[in-house]
N, C-alpha and C positions, 0 to 999 in steps of 0.2 A: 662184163662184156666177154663172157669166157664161151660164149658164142654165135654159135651160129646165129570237094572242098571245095574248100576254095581258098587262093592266097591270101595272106593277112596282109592290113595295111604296110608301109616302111614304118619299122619299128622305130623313128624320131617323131614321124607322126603319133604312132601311139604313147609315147610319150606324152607328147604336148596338147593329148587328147584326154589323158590320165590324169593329169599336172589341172586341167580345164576343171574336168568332171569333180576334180577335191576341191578346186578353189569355188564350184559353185554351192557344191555340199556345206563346206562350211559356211557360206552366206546366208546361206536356208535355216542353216540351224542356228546360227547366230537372229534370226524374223522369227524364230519358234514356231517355223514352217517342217521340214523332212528333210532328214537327212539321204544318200545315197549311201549304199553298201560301198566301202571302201572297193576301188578301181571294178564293180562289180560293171559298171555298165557298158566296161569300153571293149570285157575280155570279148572273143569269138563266143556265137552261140553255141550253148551245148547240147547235147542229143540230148531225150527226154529220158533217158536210161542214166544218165547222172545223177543229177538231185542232190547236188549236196549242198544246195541252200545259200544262204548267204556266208561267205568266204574272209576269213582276217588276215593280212598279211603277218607274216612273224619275221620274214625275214626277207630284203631282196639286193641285189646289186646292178648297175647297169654301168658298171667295168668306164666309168668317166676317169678320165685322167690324162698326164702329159703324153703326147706317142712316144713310146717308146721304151715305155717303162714296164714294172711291172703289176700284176695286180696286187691288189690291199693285202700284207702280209697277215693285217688281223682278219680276214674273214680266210685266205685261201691260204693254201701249202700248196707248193712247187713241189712234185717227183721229180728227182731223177735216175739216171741210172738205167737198169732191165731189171727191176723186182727190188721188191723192199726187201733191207737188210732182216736175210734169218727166214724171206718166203720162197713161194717155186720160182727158178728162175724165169725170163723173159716174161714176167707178169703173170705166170701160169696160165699164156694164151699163149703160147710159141711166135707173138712179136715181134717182130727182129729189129725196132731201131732202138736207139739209146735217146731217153727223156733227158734233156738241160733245161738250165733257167737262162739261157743265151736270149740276148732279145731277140735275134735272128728265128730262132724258135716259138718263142712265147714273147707277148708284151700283149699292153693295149695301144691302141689303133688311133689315139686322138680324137676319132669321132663318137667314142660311146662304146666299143667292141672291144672284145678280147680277141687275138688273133693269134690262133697255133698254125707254124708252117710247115712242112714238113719239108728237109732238104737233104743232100745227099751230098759225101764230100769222099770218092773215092766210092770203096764198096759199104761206108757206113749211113747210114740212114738216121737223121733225128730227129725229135719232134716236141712236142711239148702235153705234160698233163696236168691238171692241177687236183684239187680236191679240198673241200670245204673243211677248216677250221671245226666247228660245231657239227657233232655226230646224234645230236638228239633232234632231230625231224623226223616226227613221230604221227601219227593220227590219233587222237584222241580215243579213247576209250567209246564204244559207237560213235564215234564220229568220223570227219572223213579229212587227208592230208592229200592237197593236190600240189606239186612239184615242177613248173612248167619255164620255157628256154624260149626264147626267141636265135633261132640258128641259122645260119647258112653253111648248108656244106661247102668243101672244095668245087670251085669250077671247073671239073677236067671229067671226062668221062672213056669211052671206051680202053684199047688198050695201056692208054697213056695213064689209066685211073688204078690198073688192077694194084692190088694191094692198096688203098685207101682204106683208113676205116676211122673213120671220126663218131665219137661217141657223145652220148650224154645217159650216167646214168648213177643209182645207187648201193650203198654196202651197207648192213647192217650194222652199226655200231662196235659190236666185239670182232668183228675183223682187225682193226684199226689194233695194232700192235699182236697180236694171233698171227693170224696170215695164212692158217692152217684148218680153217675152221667153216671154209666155204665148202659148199653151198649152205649148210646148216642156216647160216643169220641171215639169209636171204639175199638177193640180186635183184635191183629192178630196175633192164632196161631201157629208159624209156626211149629213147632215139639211138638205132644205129645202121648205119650205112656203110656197105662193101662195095669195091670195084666202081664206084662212079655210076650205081644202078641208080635210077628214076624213082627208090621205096624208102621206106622206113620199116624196121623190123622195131616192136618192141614183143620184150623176153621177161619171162621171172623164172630167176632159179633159184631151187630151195632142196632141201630134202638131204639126200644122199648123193654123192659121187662115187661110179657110175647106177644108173638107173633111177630108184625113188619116186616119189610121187609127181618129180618136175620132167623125168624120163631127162637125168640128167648122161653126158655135157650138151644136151642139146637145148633143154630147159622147154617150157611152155611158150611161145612166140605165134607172132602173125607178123602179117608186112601189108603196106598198102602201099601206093601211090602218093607222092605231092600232088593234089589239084590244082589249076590255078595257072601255077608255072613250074617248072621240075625243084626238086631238091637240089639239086646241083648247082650253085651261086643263086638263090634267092632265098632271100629270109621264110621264114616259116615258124610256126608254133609247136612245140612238141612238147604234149602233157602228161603228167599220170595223175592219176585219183586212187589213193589207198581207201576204202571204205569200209573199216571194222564195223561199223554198224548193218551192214547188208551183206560183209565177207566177198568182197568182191574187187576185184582190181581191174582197172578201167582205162586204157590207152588211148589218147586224139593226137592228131595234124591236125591244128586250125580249128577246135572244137568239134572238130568232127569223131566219134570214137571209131574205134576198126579192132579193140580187141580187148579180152578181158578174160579173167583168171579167180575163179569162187573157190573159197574155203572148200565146200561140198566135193571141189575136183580133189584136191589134193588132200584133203583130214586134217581136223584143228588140230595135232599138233604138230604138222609140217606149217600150216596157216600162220598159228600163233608165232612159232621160233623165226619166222620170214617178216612177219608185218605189226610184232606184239613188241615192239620195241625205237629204241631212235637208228636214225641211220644219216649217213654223209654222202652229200653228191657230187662227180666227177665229171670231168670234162676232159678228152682228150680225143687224139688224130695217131692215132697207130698206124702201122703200116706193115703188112703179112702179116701173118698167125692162123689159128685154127678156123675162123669164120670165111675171111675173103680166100683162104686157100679151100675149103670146101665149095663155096659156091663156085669158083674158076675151074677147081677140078685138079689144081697142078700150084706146084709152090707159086706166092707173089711175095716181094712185087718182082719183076721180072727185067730185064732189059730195057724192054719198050715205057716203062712208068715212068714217067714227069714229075720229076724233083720240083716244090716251091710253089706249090698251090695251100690254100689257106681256109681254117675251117675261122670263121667269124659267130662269136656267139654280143648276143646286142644286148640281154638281160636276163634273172634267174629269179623265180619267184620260189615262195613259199608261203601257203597257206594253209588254215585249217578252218573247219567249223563244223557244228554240232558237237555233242556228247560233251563233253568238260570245256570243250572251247572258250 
């Protein structure tokens, strides 16, 4: 995050629409009737530019536990601090608040959600990030890994928003003790929101800093719209599809796509070093830095920003299929 439909059902619903659709699959195939692609029938439709077939889950959470606590230490890592020990400081996004593992910050929610708040105690700002345990989510060799969130951003918008920026996205595997070694092992992405805007930006960066094949710090990006109901306090889907079989990287809200990223743009060996390997996904709610101060125009967050609004994320998937899947 180094810079710049239609609404989906309430994610309990999809759950217990999920939970339905496997408990019927197994019935069928226990009659030596058909089985259904694992949760394949309940995701959002996807544009016909997709194609990646039927999907396995490898990995997922849906952040269930007592309020108050924190997430599963064996799947997530708590940051804290402004920058991992030995990298650029303030996240190398000029950031300004300081990540704890305070519940006041970070915890789940009792009803299914992870909830990062952002607060402000004098001139300091803090918030909360986490990042997955397991750095090999990978796409198969022609095949395709899709990486997708059930989120709600903060509900605050204009002045009272500037400096927001709640993320969801991922690092390339050899970041993860390096720190010096971005953009090279790729960035992707796939949800992030500034200021309280009504969009979603997704980005890959790759290549060099500055310039390279991603025209880095600003990387390769689109933004669309939430349809539906706005991003701003309503749940929504936010996906990415890595597809080494077609070299092409593929963004939706809700199954809908709005943007995408081919080998052929940037050259297989920017491609390969970005998407030829594992990588680890992040979640977090910053507040200032290099993005939401470029789009406002002027440092954030500013005076007028509203301390103690909350980014809710309700579940995280991860799937693959085709090619070795």
């Amino acid at each position: 995050m180094d810079r710049q439909t239609r609404s989906t059902p309430a994610p309990e619903a999809r759950r217990k629409k999920r939970r339905a659709l496997l408990s019927a699959a197994a019935v069928l195939t226990a009659l030596g009737a058909f089985a259904l692609p694992t949760a394949q029938a309940e995701e959002p439709v996807r544009s016909a530019a997709a194609g990646p077939g039927a999907m396995e889950e490898v990995w997922s959470t849906d952040f269930e536990g007592e309020a108050g606590s924190l997430p599963d230490s064996g799947d997530w890592i708590i940051d804290t601090g402004t920058g991992y020990d030995g990298g650029p400081p303030n996240w190398g996004t000029g950031e300004v608040q300081t990540y704890t593992d305070a519940p006041e910050n970070i915890q789940l929610d009792g009803e299914g959600h992870l909830k990062i708040t952002a607060l402000k105690d004098g001139d300091t700002w803090t918030s909360g990030r986490i990042e997955t345990q397991r750095t090999d989510f990978e796409a198969p060799e022609d095949g395709v890994l899709r990486i997708s969130a059930d989120i709600q951003m903060p509900d605050v918008t204009g002045d009272a928003a500037l400096g927001y920026w709640p993320a969801f996205w991922t690092l390339g595997d050899e970041y993860r003790g390096n720190y010096w070694n971005w953009p090279g092992v790729g960035e992707f992405d796939i949800m992030e929101n500034v200021n309280g805007i009504n969009s979603v930006w997704g980005v890959l960066h790759c290549g060099e800093d500055p310039g390279g094949p991603c025209n880095e710090t600003e990387g390769l990006g689109d933004s669309t719209e939430c349809v539906g109901s706005p991003c701003q306090g309503n749940f929504h889907e936010y996906a990415l599809e890595v597809d080494r079989g077609a070299g092409e990287l593929r963004w939706y809200v809700d199954g809908e796509q709005f943007h995408s990223v081919t080998a052929a743009q940037i050259g297989e060996e920017a491609w390969e070093n970005a998407t030829g390997h594992g990588h680890f996904v992040l979640l977090n709610l910053a507040m200032g830095g290099a993005f939401p101060d470029g789009v406002e125009g002027s440092p954030t967050p500013t005076d007028a920003t509203e301390p103690g609004h909350s980014m809710l994320v309700d579940r995280v998937t991860v799937e693959t299929g085709g090619g070795d899947a």
